[in-house]
Rosetta silent file (secondary structure, phi, psi, omega in degrees, C-alpha in Angstrom):
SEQUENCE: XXXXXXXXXXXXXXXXXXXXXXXXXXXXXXXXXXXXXXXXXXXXXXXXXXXXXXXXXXXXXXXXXXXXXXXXXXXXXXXXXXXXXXXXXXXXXXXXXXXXXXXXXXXXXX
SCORE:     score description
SCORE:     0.000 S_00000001
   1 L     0.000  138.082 -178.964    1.938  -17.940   -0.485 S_00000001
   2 L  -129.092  -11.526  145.629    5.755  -17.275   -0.430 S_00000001
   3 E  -167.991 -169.017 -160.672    5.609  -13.987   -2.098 S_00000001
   4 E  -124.572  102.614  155.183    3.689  -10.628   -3.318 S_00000001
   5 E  -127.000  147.020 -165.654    4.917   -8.946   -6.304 S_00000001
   6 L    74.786  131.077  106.328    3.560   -5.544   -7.344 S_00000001
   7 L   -88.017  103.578  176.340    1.350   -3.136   -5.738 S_00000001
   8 L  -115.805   79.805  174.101    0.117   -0.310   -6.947 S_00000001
   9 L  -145.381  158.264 -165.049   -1.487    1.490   -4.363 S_00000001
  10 L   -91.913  -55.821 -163.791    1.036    3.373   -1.789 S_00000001
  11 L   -73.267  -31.580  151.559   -1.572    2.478    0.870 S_00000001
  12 L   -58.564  -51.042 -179.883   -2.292   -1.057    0.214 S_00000001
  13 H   -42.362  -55.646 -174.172    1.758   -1.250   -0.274 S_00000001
  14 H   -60.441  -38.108  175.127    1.750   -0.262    3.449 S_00000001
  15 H   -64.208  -80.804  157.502   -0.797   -2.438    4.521 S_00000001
  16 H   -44.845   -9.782  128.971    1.014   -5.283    3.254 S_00000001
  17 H   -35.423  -46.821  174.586    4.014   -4.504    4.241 S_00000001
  18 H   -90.388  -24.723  161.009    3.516   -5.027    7.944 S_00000001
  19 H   -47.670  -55.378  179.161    1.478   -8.263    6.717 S_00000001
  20 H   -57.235  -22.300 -171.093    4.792   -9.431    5.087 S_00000001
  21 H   -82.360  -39.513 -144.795    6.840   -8.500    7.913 S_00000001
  22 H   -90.748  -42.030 -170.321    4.592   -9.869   10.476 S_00000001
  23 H   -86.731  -20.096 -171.960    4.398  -13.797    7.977 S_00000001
  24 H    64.709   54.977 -168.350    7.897  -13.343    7.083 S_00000001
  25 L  -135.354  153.563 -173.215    6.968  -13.595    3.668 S_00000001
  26 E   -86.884  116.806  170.933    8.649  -11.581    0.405 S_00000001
  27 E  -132.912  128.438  160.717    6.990   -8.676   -1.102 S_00000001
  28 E   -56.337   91.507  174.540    8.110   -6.834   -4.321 S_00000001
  29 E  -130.955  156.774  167.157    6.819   -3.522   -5.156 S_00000001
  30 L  -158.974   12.013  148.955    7.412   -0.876   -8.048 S_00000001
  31 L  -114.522   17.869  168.045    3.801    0.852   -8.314 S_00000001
  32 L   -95.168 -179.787 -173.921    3.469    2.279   -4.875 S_00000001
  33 L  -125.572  -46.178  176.250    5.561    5.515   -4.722 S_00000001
  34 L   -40.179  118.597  142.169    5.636    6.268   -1.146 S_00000001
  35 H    -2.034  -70.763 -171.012    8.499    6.582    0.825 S_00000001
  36 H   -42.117  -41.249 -166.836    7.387    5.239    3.971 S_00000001
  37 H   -61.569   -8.878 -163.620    8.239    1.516    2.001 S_00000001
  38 H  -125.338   -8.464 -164.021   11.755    2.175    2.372 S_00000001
  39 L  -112.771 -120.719 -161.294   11.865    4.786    5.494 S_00000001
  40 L   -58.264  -14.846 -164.555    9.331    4.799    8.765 S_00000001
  41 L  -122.991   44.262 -177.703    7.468    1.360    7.527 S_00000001
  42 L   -73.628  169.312 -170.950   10.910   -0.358    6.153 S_00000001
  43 L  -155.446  116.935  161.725   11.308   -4.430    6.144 S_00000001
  44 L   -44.001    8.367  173.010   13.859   -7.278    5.521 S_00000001
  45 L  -133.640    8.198 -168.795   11.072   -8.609    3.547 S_00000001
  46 E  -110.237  120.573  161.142   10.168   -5.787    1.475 S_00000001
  47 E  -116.222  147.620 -168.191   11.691   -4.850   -1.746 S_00000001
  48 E  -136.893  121.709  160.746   11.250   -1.146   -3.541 S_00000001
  49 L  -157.979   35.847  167.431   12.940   -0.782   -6.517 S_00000001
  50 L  -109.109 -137.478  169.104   11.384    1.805   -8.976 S_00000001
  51 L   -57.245  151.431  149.354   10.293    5.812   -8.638 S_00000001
  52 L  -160.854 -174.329 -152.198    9.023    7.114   -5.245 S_00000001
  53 H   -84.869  -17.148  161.458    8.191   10.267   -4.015 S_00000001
  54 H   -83.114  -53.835  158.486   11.735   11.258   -3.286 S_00000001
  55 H   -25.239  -73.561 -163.834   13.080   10.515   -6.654 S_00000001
  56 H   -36.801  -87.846 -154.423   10.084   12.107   -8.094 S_00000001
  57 H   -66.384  -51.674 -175.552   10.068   15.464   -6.188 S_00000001
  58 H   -62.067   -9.538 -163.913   13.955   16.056   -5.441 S_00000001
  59 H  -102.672  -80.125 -163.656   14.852   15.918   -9.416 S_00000001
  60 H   -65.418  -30.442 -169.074   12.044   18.159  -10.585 S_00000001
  61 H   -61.323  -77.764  143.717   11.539   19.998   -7.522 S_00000001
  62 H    15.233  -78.131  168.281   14.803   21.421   -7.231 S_00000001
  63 H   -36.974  -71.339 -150.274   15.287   21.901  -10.904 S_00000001
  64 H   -68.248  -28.741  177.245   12.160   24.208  -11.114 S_00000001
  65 H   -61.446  -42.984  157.195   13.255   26.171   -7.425 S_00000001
  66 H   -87.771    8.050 -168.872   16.471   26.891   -8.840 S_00000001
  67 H  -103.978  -14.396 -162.884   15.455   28.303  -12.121 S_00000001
  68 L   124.205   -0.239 -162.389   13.163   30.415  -10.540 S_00000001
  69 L   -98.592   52.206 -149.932   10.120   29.010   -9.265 S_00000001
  70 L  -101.893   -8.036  169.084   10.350   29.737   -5.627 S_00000001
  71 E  -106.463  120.819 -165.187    6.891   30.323   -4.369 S_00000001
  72 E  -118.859 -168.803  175.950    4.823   27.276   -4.438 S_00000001
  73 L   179.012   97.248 -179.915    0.937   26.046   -3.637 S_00000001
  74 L   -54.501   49.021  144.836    0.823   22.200   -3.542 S_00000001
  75 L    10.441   20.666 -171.087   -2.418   20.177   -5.316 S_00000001
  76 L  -123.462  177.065 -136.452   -2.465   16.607   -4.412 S_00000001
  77 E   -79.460  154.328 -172.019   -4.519   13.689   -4.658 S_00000001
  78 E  -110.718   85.165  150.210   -5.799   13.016   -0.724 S_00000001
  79 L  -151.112 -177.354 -138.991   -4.276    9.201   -0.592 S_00000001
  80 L   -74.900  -49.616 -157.045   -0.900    8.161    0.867 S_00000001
  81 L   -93.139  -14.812  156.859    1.439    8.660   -2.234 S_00000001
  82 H   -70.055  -42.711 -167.657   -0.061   12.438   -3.084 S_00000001
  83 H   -73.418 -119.853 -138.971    0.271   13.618    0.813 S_00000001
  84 H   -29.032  -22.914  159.201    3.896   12.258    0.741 S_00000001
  85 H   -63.402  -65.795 -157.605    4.718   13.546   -2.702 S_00000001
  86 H   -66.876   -6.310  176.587    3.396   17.073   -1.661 S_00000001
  87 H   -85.154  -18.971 -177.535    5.485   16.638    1.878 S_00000001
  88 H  -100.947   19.501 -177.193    8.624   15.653    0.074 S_00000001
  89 L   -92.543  -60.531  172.850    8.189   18.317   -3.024 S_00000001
  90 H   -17.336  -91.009 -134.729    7.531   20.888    0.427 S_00000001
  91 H   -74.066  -42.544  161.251   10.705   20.150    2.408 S_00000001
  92 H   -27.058  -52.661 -161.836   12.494   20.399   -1.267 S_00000001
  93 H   -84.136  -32.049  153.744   11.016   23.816   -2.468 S_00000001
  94 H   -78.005  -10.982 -163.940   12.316   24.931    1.563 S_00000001
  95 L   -95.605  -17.190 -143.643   15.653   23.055    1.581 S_00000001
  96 L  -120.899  -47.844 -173.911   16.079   25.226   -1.937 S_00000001
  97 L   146.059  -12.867 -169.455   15.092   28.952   -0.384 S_00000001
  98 L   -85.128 -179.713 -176.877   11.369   28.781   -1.505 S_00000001
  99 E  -126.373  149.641  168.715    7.972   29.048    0.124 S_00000001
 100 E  -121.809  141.705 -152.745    4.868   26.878   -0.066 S_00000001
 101 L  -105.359  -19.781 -176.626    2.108   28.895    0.186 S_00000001
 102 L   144.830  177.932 -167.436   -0.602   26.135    1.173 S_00000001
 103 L  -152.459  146.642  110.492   -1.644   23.162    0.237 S_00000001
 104 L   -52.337  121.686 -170.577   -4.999   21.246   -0.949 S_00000001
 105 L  -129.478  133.481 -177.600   -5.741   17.449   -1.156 S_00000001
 106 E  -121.901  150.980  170.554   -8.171   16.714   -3.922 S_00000001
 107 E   -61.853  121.104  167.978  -10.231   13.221   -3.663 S_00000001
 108 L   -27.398  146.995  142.735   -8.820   10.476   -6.544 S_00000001
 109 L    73.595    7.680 -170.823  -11.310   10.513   -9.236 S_00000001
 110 L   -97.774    0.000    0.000  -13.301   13.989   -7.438 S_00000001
């Protein structure tokens, strides 16, 4: 194998990431969303080059904090790319003047 393209699981992305790193082998992703591929778990062999959770969250987040939305209470799916969406929609909706109020992680598919 000489390379991986697509994942789409944020957590599998991650997994295989330090496989790729570790083989020195080329992996491609644009259906995990997490962060982490381009931040704490980045790689010379790793490329990210659609949405992630920073995209995602800073454009809408933002939007809805300055318009008026400023108290918030976070929903997301309990797998890599929902806790990392709701931490970077969080530090948005506080970076902006707002409050998050709590948070929840619901099981995929529960």
């Amino acid at each position: 194998m000489d390379a991986i393209a697509d994942v789409p699981n944020s957590a599998v992305a991650l997994a295989i990431q330090n496989l790729t790193r570790e083989k020195k082998r080329i992996v491609l992703f644009s259906g995990a969303g997490t962060t982490a591929l381009t931040n704490d778990q980045c790689s010379p062999y790793g490329f990210h080059w659609t949405y992630d959770t920073y995209s995602v969250s800073h454009g809408t987040v933002s939007a809805v904090v300055k318009a008026g939305g400023t108290s918030w209470f976070m929903l997301a799916s309990d797998y890599a790319f929902g806790h990392q969406l709701a931490k970077d929609a969080g530090d948005v909706v506080k970076a902006n003047g707002g409050k998050v109020l709590g948070e929840v992680r619901h099981p995929l598919g529960a």
